[in-house]
N, CA and C atoms as a LAMMPS dump frame, in Angstrom:
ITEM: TIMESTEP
0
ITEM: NUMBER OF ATOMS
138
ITEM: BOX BOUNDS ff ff ff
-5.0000000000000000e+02 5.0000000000000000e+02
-5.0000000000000000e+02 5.0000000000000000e+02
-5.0000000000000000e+02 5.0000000000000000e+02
ITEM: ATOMS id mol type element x y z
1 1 1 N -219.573 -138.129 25.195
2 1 2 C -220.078 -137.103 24.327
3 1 3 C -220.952 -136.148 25.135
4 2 1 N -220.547 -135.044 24.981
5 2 2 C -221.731 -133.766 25.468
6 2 3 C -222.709 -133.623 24.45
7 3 1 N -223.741 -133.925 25.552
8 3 2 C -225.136 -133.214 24.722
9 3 3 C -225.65 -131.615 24.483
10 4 1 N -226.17 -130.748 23.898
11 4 2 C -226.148 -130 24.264
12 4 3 C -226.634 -128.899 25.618
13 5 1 N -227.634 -129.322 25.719
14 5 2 C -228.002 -129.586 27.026
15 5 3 C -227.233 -129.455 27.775
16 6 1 N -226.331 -130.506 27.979
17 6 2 C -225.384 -130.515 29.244
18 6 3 C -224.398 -129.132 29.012
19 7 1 N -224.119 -128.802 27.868
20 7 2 C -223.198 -127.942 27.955
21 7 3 C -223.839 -126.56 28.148
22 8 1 N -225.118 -126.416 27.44
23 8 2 C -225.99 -124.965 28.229
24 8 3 C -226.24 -125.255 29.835
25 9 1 N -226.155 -126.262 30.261
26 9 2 C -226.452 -126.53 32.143
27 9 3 C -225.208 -126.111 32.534
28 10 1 N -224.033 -126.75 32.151
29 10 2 C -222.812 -126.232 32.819
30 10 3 C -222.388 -124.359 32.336
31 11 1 N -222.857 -124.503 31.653
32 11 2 C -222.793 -122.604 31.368
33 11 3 C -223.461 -121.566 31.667
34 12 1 N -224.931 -121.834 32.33
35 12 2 C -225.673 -121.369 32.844
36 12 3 C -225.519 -121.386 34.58
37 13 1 N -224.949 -122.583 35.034
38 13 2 C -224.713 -123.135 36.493
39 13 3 C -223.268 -121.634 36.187
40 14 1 N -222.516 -122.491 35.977
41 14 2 C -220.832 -121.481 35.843
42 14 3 C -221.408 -119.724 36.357
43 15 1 N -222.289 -119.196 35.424
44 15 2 C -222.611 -117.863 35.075
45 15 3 C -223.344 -117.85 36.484
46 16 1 N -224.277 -118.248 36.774
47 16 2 C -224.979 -117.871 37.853
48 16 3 C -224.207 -117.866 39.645
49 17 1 N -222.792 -118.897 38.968
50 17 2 C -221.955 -118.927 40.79
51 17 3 C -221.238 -117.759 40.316
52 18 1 N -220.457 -117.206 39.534
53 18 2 C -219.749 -116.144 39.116
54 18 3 C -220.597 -114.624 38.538
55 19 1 N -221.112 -113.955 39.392
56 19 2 C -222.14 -112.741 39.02
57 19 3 C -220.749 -111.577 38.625
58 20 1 N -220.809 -111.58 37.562
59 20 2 C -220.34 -110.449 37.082
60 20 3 C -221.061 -108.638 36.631
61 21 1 N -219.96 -107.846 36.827
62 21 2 C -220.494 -106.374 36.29
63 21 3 C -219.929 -106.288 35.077
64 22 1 N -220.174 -104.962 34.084
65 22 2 C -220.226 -104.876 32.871
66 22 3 C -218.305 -104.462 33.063
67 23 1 N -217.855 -104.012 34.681
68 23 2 C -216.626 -103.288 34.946
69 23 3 C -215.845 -104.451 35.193
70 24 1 N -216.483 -105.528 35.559
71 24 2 C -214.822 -106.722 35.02
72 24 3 C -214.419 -107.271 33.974
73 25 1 N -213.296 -107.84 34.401
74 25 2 C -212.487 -108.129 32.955
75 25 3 C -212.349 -109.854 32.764
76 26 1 N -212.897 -110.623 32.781
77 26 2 C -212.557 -111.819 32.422
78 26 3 C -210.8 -112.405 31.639
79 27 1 N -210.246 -112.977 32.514
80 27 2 C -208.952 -113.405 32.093
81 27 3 C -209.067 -114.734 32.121
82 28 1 N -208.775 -115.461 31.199
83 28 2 C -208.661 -117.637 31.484
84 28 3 C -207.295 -117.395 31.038
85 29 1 N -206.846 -118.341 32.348
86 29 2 C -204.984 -119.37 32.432
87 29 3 C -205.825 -120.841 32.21
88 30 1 N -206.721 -121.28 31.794
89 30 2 C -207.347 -122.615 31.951
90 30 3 C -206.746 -122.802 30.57
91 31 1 N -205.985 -124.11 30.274
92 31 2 C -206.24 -124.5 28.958
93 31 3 C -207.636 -125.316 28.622
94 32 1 N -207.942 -125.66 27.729
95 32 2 C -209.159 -125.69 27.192
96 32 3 C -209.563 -126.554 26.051
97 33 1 N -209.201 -127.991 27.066
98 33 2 C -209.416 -129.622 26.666
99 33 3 C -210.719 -129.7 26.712
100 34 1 N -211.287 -130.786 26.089
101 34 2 C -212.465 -130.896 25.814
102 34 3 C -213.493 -131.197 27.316
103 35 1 N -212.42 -131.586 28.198
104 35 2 C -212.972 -131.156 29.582
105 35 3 C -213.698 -129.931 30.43
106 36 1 N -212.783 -129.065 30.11
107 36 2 C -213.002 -127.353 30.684
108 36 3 C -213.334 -126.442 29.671
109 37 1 N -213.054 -126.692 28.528
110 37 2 C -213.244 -125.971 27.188
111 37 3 C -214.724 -125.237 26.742
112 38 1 N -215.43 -126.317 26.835
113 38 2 C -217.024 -125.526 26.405
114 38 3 C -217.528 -124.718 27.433
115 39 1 N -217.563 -125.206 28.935
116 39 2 C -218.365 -124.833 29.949
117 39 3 C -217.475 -123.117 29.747
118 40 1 N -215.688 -123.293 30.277
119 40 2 C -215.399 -121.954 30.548
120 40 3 C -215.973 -120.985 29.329
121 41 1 N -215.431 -121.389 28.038
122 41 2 C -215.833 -120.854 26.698
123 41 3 C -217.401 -119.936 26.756
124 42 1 N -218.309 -121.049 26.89
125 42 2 C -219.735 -120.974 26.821
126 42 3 C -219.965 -119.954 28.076
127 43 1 N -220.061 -120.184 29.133
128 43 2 C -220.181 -119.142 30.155
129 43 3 C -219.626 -117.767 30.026
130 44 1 N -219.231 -117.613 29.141
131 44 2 C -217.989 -116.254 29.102
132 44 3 C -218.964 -115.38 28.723
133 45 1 N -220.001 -116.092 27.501
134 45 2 C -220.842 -115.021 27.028
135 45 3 C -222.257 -114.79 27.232
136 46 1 N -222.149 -115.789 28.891
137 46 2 C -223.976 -115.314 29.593
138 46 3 C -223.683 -114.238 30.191
């Protein structure tokens, strides 16, 4: 079980290795099992 916690750490970690501008475009080919699902999800919108 994810706590929440863990899933704001992995979305905050994600966002901070990936520095984005307001001029890219975010595309996911990831499907989005309960493995990869929250972190990619959740990071999309730091």
């Amino acid at each position: 079980m994810h706590s929440h916690h863990n899933i704001l750490a992995n979305a905050q970690g994600t966002a901070m290795m990936h520095v984005r501008t307001e001029s890219d475009v975010m595309v996911n080919s990831l499907p989005l099992p309960m493995s990869t699902g929250p972190g990619v999800f959740n990071s999309g919108f730091m």
